[in-house]
N, C-alpha and C positions, 0 to 999 in steps of 0.2 A: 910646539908653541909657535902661532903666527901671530907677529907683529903686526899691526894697523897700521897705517897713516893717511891723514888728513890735513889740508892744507886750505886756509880760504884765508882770501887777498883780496883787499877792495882799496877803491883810491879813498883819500878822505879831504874836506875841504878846510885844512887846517896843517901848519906847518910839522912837522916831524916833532920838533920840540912840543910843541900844543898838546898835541895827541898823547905820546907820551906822559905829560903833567898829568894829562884830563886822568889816564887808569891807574895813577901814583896816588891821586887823591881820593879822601875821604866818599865814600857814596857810590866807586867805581863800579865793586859787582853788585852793589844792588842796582845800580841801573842795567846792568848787563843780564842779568837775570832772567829769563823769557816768563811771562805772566803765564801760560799754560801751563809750565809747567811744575808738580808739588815737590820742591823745598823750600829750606830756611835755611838761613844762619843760623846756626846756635852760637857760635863763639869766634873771637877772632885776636891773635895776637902780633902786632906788628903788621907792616906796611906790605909791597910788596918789594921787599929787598929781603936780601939773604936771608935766610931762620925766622921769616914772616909767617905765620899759620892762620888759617882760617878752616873750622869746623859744621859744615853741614849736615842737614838731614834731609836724606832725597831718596825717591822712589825710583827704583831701578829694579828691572828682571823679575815685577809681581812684586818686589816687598819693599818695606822703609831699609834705607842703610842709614849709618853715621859714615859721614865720608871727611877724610882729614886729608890736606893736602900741604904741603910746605913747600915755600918761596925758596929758589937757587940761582945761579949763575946769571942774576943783577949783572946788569953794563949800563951806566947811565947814558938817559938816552937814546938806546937802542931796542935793548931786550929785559926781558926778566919771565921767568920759567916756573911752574911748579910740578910738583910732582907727588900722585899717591901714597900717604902712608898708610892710609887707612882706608877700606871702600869695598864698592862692587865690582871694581873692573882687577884683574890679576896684575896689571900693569898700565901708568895711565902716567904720561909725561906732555904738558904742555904748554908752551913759548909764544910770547910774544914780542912781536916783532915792529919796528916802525923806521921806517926807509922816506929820506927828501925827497920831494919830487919839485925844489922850486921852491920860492919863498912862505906861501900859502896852501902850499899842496902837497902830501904826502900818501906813502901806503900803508896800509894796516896789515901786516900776516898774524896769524893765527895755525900753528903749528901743531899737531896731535900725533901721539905715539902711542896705542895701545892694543889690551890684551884683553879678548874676554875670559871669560872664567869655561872652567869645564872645555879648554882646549879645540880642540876640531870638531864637537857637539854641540858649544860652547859659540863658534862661530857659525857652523850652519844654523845652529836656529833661531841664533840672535844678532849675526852680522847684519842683512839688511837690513832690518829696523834700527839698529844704533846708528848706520848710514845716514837712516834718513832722518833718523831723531837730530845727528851733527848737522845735517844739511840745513834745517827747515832752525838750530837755534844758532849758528854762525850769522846765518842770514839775517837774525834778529838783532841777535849784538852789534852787529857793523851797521845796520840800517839806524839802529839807536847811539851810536857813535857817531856818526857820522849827521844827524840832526841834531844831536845835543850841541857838538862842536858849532855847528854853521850858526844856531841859535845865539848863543855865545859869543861870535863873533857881531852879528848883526846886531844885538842888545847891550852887550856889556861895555865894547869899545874902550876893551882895558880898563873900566873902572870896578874894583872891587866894594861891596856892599856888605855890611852890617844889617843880618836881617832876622828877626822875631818871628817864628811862626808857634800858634795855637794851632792844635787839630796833628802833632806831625804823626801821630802814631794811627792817624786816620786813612782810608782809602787815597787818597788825593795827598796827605802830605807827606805818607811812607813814601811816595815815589817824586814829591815835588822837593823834600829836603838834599835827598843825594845829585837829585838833579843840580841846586845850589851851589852844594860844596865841590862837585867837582866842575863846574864854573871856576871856583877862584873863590866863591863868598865865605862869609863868616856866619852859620845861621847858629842863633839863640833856641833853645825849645821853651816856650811857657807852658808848662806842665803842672800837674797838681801833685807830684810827689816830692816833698821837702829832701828826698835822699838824691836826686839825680844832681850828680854834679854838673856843673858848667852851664845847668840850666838856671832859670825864671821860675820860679813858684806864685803857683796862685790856687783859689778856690774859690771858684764864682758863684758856690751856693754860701756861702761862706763874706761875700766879698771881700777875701782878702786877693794882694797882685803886690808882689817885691816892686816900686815904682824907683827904687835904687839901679835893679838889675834892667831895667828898659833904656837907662841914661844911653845918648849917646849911638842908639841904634839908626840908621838910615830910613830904614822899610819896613814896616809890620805887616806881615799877614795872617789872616785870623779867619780858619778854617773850624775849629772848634763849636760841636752841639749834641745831642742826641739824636741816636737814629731816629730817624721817622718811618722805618719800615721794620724798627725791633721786634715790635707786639703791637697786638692789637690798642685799637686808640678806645683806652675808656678815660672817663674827665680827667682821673690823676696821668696819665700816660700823657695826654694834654697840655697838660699845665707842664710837665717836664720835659715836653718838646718847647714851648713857647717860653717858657725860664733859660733856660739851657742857651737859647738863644739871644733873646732879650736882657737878661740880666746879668749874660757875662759880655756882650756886646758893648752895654756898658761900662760895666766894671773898667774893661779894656781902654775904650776911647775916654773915660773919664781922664783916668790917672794918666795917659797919652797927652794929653791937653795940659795938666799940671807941669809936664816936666821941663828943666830947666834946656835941655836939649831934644826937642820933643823930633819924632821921623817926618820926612819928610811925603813921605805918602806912607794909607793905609789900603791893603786891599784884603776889602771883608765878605765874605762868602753870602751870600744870597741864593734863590731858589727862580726858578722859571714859575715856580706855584704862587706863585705871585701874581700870575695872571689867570690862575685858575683854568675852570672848563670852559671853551670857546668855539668849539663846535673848526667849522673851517676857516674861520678868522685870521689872517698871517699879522702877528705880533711884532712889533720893535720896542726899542725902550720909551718911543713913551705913548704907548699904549695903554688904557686905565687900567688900575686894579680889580681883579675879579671877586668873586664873591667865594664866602667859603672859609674854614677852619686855616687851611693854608696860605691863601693870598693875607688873612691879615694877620698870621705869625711874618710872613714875609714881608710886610708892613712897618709893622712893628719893630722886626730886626735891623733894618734898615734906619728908620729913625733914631733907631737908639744909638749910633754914629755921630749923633747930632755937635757933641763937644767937641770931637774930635776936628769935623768940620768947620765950628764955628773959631778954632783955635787957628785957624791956617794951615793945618792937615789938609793935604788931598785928597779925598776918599773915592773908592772905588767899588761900587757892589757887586760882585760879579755874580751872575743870575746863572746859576748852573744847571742847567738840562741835563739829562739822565747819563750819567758818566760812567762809560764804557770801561770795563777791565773784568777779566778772569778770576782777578784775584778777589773783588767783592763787589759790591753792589745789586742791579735788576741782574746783569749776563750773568755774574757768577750763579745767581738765583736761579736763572732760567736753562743751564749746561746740563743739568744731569736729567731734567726730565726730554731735552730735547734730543742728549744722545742716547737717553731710552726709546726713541720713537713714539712717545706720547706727550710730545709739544703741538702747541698749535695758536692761533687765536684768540683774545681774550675780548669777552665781550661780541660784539660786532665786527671787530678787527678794521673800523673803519677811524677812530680817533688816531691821531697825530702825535706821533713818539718824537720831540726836539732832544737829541740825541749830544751826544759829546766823546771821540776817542779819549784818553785818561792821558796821550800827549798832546792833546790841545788843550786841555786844563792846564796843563806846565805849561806851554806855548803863551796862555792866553794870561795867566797870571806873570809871567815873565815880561809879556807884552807891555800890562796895564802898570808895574812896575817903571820900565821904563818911558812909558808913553805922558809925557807931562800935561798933553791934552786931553787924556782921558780922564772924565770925572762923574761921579753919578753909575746911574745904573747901567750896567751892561751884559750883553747876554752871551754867558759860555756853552753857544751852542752851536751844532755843524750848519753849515748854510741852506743844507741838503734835507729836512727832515721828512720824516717818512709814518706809512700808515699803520699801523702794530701788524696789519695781515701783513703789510709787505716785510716789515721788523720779520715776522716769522719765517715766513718763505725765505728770505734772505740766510738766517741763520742753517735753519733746515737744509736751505741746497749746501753750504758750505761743511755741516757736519754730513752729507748724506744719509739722511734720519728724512722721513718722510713728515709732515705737520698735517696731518688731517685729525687731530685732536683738541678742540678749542673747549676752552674754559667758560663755559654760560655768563653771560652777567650777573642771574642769581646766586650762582654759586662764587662766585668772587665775592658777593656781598656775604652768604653766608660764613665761608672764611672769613676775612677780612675786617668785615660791618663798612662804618662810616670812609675807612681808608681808599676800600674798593673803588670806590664812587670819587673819590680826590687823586687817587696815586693812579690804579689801573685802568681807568673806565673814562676817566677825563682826557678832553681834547686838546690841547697846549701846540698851536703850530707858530713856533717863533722863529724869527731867523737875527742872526747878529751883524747888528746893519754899525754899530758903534767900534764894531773890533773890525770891521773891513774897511770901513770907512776913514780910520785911523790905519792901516796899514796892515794890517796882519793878515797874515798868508799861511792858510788850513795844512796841517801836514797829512789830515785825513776828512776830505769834506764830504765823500760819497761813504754811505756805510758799509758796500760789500769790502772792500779796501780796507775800510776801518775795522773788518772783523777780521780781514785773510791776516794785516797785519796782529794784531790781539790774539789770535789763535794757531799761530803758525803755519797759516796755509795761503801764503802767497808765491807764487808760481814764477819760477824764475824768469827770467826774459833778458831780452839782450844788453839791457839797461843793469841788470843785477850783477850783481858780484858774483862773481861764477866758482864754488869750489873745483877742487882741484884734488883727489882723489889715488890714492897708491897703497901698494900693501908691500910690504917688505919681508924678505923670511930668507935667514939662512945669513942675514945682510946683503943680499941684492934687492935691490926696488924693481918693481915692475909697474909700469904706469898703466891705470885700469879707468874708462872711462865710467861715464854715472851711473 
């Protein structure tokens, strides 16, 4: 049996104490999580202190496992460990570690001890790869450590917030609520199931909204709608994207306005379709609305805020451009035909993709939160937008999948119908002149970046955190470079 180890240490810009809060708290491993790769949580009990457990399902070695893992030798503070009880690997112990460097500055280590399975066959045929699988999600973790911290410093300035989000079990608020909590905040979920404890109830087809359970909240965010890329668009499909939006948008900022301790700002999700097809036209906010099934659902959504604004709410639309993540949306859509080698161009491949990493949606919602000058429309988009051939090529060199497969524009419409000609085939070149102009600072403004990070293939350099690599056996170490 030969023992692993692995070692990755990065500075972080956040005091020892910080750092440590930030992975005690609520949301920790979902943020730590790397989006490429397929699991979940199924279950979890307790924190990470002693006899804490948390239960995954993750694909390792060709198959799904159930992977259990339990919390040990807690030191407030410094460390706290866990260890396989249940899994794919024979033996899997790993620690974490957080060392001062200075008032504001400390180190993150991250510690690994393990075994593969099936011994000395076990490791020839699956040691490299797990190498590089540790390499490429360490990197991940500390790089998202390491920007959520600094985020949090720059925004929250020690004030903790009371915050309400709609949409959380959605694309953007599965990763925007844990982001919250391990901040420091208290977030609310407005949900439509009367069993979820600690949350908000509501049912916007229904209009009902607990306006009891909103008392008292600081900041609402309000993410919640129907896909607009579930199924094809016929009139009912229509009407329940344009309801969905419109009539709980309401619902929402009505009973916001009533309350006797009503938040102090709202920030409510919007669409860049808003501005419809526009050929090469560069877009800011306040550029007219376009024409079209979607600029006047995005119209409409928009206005129906109107109470909330007229109450002394601050409201914020944030006009979200195509938002980047593995886990769902266009990319996830667009992974499997691309690493089959038959992606490519849709259409012309000459219409304008305004793009969004899925941590500049947190970034940019976190921003308009705290930015008191922002109000009205603003657009969640990278600075940088790009042409859907170049979108392609881009992806393409990154998985090494060649793209000379383009999708016709008939055949879009065939698929698709009315959608084709609004979602894929439309030119939308916007850039966000409201969130720069106000301060904020892209943590992914170019998109090949914004994919190396998303997909785990960013390429170390002298700037990265550099693991640090050993195999032990017998109980001696021998240090073995990358």
């Amino acid at each position: 049996m030969r023992l692993q180890r692995f070692v990755f240490r990065s500075p972080m810009p956040a005091s020892a104490e910080e750092v440590f809060e930030w992975h005690c708290r609520s949301g920790a491993l979902e943020r730590l999580l790397p989006p490429w790769e397929p699991l979940e949580v199924l279950e979890r009990d307790g924190g990470v202190t002693d006899g804490g457990r948390v239960v995954l399902a993750v694909r390792a070695f060709g198959w799904w496992h159930r992977w259990v893992a339990e919390h040990y030798d807690y030191q407030p503070g410094r460390q706290f460990c866990d260890r396989q009880t249940e899994g794919p690997f024979r033996h899997w112990r790993h620690c974490h570690r957080v060392f001062p460097e200075g008032p504001n500055q400390s180190y993150l280590e991250e510690e690994l001890e393990y075994t593969l399975p099936l011994g000395r066959v076990g490791q020839l045929l699956g040691g490299p790869l797990v190498r590089r699988k540790l390499e490429r999600m360490f990197r991940y973790r500390h790089a998202i450590t390491a920007s959520d911290l600094a985020l949090h410093r720059e925004y929250a300035e020690g004030r903790r917030m009371r915050i309400a989000v709609t949409g959380s079990s959605g694309l953007v608020g599965s990763a925007l609520v844990p982001f919250l909590t391990t901040g420091g905040h208290q977030v609310t979920r407005i949900v439509r199931s009367a069993e979820a404890g600690g949350a908000v109830f509501w049912d916007p087809v229904r209009g009902e909204l607990d306006a009891e359970g909103l008392e008292g909240h600081d900041a609402v965010i309000h993410l919640a709608g129907e896909n607009i890329a579930a199924r094809r668009w016929s009139p009912e499909q229509k009407d329940r994207i344009r309801d969905s939006r419109v009539k709980g948008t309401r619902l929402l900022c009505e009973t916001l306005a009533r309350l006797r301790r009503p938040p102090r700002v709202v920030v409510s999700a919007s669409a860049i379709g808003y501005y419809g097809d526009r050929g090469d036209d560069v877009l800011d906010e306040g550029s007219p609305r376009g024409t079209g099934f979607l600029p006047e659902v995005c119209h409409a959504w928009e206005a129906a805020t109107e109470a909330a604004a007229n109450a002394g709410i601050r409201v914020v639309h944030l006009r979200l451009g195509i938002v980047l993540s593995p886990r769902g949306g266009a990319l996830a859509k667009m992974l499997t035909p691309f690493r089959l080698g038959v992606g490519g161009r849709i259409g012309t491949g000459r219409q304008w993709m305004s793009w969004i990493a899925l941590d500049d949606v947190i970034g940019s919602v976190y921003h308009a939160l705290a930015t008191d000058s922002l109000s009205g429309p603003v657009n969640a988009v990278a600075p940088h937008p790009v042409t859907n051939q170049e979108f392609a090529k881009t992806l393409g060199r990154l998985l090494l999948r060649p793209t000379i497969f383009p999708l016709p524009a008939f055949m879009a419409r065939l698929a698709f119908g009315e959608m084709a000609d609004e979602l894929l085939l439309a030119s939308t070149r916007v850039v966000p002149v409201a969130l720069q102009t106000s301060g904020y600072r892209f943590l992914y403004g170019e998109l090949e970046g914004a994919l190396r990070h998303l997909l785990g293939k960013v390429e170390p350099s002298s700037n990265d955190a550099e693991p640090r690599l050993a195999h032990m056996e017998h109980g001696h170490r021998v240090e073995a470079g990358r």
